[in-house]
C-alpha positions in Angstrom: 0.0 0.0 0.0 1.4 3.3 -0.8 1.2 6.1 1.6 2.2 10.0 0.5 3.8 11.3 3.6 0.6 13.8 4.6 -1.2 10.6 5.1 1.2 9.1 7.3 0.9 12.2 9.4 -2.1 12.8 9.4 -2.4 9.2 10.8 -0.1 9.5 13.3 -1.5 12.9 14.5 -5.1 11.5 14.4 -4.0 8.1 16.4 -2.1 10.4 19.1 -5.0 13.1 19.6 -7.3 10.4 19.8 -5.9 9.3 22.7 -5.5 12.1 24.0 -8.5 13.6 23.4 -10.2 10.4 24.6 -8.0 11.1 28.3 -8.9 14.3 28.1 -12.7 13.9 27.9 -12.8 11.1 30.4 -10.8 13.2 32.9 -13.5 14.6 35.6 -11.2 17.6 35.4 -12.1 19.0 31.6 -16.2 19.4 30.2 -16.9 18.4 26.9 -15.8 21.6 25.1 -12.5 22.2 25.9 -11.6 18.2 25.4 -12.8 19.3 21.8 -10.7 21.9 21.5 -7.7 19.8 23.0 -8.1 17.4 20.8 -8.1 19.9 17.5 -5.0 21.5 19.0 -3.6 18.4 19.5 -4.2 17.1 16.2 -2.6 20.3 14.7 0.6 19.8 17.1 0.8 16.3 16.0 0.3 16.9 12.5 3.4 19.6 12.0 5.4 17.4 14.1 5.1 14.6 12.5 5.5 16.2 9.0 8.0 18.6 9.3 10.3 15.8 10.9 10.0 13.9 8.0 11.0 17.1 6.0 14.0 17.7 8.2 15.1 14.1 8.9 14.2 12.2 5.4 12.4 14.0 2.9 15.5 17.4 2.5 18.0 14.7 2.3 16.3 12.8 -0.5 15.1 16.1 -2.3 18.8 16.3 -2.6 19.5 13.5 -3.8 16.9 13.6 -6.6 18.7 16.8 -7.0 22.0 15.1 -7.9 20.0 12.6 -10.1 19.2 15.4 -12.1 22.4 17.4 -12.4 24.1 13.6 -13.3 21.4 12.8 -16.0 22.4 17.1 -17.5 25.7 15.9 -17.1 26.7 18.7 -14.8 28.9 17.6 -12.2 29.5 20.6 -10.3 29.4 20.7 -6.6 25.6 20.4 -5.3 24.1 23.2 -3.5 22.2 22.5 0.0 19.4 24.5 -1.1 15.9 22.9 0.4 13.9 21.5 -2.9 10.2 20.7 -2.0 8.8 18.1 -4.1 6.0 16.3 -3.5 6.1 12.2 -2.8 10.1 12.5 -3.3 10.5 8.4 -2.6 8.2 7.6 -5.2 9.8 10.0 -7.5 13.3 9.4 -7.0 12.2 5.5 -7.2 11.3 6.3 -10.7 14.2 8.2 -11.6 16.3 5.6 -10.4 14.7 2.7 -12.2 14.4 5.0 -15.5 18.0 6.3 -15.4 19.0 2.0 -14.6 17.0 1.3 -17.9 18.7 4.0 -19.5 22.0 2.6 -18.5 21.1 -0.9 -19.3 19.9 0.1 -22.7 23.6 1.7 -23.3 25.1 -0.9 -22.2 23.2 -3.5 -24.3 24.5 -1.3 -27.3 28.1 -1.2 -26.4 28.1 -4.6 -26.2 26.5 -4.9 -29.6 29.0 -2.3 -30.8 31.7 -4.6 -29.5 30.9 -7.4 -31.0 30.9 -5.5 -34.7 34.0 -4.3 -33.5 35.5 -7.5 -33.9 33.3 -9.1 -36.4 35.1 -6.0 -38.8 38.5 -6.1 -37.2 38.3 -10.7 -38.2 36.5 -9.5 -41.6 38.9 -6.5 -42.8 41.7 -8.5 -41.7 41.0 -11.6 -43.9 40.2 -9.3 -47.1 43.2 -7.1 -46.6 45.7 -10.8 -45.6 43.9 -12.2 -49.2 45.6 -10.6 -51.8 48.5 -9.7 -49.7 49.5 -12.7 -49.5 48.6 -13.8 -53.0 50.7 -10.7 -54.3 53.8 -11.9 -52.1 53.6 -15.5 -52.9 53.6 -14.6 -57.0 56.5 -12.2 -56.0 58.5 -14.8 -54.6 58.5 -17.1 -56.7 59.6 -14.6 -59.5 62.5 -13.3 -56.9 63.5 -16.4 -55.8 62.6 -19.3 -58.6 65.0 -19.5 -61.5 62.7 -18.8 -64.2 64.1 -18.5 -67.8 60.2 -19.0 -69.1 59.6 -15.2 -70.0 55.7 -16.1 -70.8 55.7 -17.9 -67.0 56.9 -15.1 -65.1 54.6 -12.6 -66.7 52.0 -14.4 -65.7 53.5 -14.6 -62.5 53.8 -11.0 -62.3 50.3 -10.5 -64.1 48.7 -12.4 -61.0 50.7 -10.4 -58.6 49.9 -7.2 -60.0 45.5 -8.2 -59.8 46.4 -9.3 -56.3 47.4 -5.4 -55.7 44.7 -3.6 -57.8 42.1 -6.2 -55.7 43.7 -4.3 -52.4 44.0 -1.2 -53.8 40.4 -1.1 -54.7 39.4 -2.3 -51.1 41.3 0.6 -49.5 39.7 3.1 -51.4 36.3 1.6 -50.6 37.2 2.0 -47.0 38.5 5.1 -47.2 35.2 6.2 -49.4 32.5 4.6 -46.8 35.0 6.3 -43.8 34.2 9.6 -45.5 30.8 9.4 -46.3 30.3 8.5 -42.7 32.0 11.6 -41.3 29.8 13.6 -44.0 33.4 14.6 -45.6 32.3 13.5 -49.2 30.2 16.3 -51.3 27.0 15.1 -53.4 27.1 17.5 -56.1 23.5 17.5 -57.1 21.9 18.6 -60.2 19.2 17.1 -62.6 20.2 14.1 -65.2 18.6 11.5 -67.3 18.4 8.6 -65.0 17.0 6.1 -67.7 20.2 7.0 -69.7 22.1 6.2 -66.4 20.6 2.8 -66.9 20.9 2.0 -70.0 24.5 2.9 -69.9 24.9 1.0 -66.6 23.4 -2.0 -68.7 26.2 -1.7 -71.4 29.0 -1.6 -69.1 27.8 -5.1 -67.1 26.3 -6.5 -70.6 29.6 -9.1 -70.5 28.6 -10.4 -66.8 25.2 -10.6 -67.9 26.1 -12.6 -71.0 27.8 -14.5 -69.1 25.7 -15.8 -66.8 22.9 -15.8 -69.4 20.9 -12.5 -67.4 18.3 -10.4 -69.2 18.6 -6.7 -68.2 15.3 -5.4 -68.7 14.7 -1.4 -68.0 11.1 -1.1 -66.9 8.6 1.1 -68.2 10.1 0.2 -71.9 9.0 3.1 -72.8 12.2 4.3 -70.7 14.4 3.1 -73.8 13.5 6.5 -75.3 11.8 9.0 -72.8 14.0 11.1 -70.4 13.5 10.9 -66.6 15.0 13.2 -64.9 16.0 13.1 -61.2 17.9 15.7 -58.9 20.9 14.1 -57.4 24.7 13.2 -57.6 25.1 11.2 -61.0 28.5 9.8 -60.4 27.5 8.4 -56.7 24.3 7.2 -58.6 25.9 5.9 -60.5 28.1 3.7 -58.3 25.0 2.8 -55.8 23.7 1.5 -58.9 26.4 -0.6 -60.4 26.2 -2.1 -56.9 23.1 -2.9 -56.9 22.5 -4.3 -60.7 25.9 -6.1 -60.2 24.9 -7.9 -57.3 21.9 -9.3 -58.7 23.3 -10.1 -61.7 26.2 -12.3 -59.4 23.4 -13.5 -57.0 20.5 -13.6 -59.1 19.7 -17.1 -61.0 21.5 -18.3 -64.0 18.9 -17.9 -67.0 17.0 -15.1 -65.1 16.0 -11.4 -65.3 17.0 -8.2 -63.7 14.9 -5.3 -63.7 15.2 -2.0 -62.7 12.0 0.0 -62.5 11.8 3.3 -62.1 8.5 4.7 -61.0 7.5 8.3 -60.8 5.7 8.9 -57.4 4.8 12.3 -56.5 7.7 14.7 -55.9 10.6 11.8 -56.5 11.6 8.9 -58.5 10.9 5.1 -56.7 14.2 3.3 -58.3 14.3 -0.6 -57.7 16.6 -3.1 -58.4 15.2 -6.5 -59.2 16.4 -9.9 -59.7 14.6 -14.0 -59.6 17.9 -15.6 -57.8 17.5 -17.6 -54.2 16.4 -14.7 -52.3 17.8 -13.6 -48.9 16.0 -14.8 -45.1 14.6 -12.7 -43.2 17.3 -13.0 -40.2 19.8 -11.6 -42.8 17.8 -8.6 -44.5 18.8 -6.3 -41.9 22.5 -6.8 -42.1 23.5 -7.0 -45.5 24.6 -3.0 -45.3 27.2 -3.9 -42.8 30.6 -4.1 -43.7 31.7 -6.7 -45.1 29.2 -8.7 -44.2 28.1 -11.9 -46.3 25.1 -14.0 -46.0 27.0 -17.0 -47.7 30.9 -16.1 -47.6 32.5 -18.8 -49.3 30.3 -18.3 -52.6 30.6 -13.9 -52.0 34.4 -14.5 -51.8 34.5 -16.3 -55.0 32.2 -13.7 -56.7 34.7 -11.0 -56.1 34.0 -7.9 -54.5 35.1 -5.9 -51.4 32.3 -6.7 -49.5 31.7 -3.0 -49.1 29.3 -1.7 -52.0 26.2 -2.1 -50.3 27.3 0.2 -47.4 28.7 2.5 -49.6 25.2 2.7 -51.8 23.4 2.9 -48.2 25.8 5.9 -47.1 25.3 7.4 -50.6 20.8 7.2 -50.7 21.5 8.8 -46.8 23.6 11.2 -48.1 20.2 11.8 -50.8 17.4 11.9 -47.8 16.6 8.5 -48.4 16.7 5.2 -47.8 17.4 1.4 -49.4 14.6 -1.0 -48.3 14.8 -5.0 -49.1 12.0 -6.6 -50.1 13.1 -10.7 -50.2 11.5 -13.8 -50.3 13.6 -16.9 -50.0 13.3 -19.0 -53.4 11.4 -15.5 -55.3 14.1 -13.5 -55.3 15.0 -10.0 -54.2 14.3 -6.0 -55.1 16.2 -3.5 -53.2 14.6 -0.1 -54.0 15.2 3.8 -53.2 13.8 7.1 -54.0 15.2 10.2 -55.9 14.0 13.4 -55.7 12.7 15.3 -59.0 14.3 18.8 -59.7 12.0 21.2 -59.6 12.5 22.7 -62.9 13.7 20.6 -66.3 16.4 22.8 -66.1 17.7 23.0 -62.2 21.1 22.3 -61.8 22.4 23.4 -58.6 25.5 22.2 -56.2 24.8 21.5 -52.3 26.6 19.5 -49.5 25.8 16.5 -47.9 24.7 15.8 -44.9 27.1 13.6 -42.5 25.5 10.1 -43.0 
């Protein structure tokens, strides 16, 4: 049962001038009235008594300390001043800070330890993709140095191999270095209005070979795309990249004999863009990490695709960067369409230059 501390007094004051009202009016020595009156004095007495002892014993020194809470949970750590704070039901309040402030805590906790655990999951990943072709690069190297090879044709191909090995880690440092500036907001999207269809289109010749390849259609949906404009107001080059990503990967991952399509819907104000491809599909328990770095739903068959393992959190960082967002839509054994929006310029004509906010 809770009790406010005017109850409590009033209790304690009622149960002591009851007594002693009771004495009082049994006494031979006091009529009726004035045991009355006794008794309402003595109720008052009591009740002040009682209270302002609780103030002055318990109640000041816990108005303090719910006075700290506060200056702890601003952050200011300066020294506390004795100043008496009235506040009403100050246990009950203070229990709630506390248990607030311990969820709080537990809640930051509960991150860092996530945080952790990415820490080291990036630290083992990075690690392996940077030791890769390292160690591919030195092995080809060595042999060259240290074989006695009078085969010109075998050494170049020796040195051939060595020289992918580098231009695989050289391309995987500059995708670090690119996501580590897009997440401090260093990078600049230089925005102005272009024909995204003819971004497609061109996107399609440059991965027609991979396509081939693995027998993929690249379909651009409406058709009527082939020949109509549509503009959008954005950053063509990082576009650009976001969408090789994306039309790469579901070429890779897509199925043999299949189709990708990307659609690109007008809807209101801005441009829905989607990416879509009739592969395996992704589960549900992955969808919500396939933008971390270097992550990999099924590593052994991403490593032998190629890639840094970064281009998805780079094209995240980059739609951010755009004031919007990639969203997965997958269903294992479907397939998978990862979409985004792009705003429209105002004007067919707008061409303008602004800064990117830190992602």
């Amino acid at each position: 049962m809770n009790l406010s501390s005017r109850t409590i007094a009033s209790l304690i004051a009622l149960l002591v001038a009851g007594v002693l009202g009771t004495f009082a009016w049994v006494a031979p020595t006091l009529p009726f009235r004035q045991a009355f009156l006794a008794t309402g004095i003595t109720v008052a007495a009591c009740f002040l008594l009682v209270y302002l002892s609780f103030e002055a014993l318990i109640f000041r020194e816990i108005n303090n300390i719910y006075a700290g809470l506060e200056n702890i949970k601003r952050k200011e750590f300066r020294k506390l001043s004795n100043k008496f704070l009235f506040r009403p039901e100050p246990l009950k309040r203070m229990r709630d800070e506390i248990l607030e402030m311990a969820e709080r805590k537990q809640r930051e906790i509960d991150e860092l330890k996530r945080l952790q655990v990415l820490r080291r999951e990036f630290l083992a990943d990075v690690s392996h993709e940077l030791k890769t072709p390292i160690f591919a690069a030195q092995g080809f190297l060595h042999t060259v140095l240290d074989g006695d090879m009078d085969d010109d044709f075998l050494r170049q191909k020796f040195l051939n191999k060595a020289a992918t090995s580098l231009d695989t880690l050289d391309a995987l440092v500059q995708d670090l270095v690119t996501i580590s500036q897009l997440e401090k907001g260093v990078v600049r999207m230089r925005k102005h209005s272009f024909d995204l269809a003819a971004l497609v289109r061109e996107i399609f010749e440059q991965l027609e070979l991979k396509a081939v390849q693995r027998h993929v259609a690249l379909e651009l949906f409406p058709p009527a795309l082939t020949t109509t404009p549509l503009l959008v107001l954005a950053d063509r080059n990082r576009i650009r990249q976001v969408l090789v990503n994306l039309i790469d990967n579901a070429i890779k991952y897509g199925k043999e004999n299949g189709h990708v399509t990307v659609s690109l819907v007008e809807a209101g104000k801005a441009v829905r863009v989607a990416v879509r491809d009739d592969g395996e599909g992704i589960a549900k328990q992955h969808q919500n990490r396939i933008f971390e770095r270097f992550y990999r739903i099924d590593k052994s068959r991403s490593r032998d695709s190629g890639g840094s393992g970064l281009g998805l959190a780079i094209s995240k960082h980059i739609v951010e960067a755009h004031k919007s967002v990639i969203r997965v839509h997958s269903e294992v054994g479907v397939g998978t369409t990862l979409e985004f929006k792009l705003a429209k310029p105002r004007s067919p004509k707008a061409a303008v230059e602004v800064s990117a906010p830190e992602a």
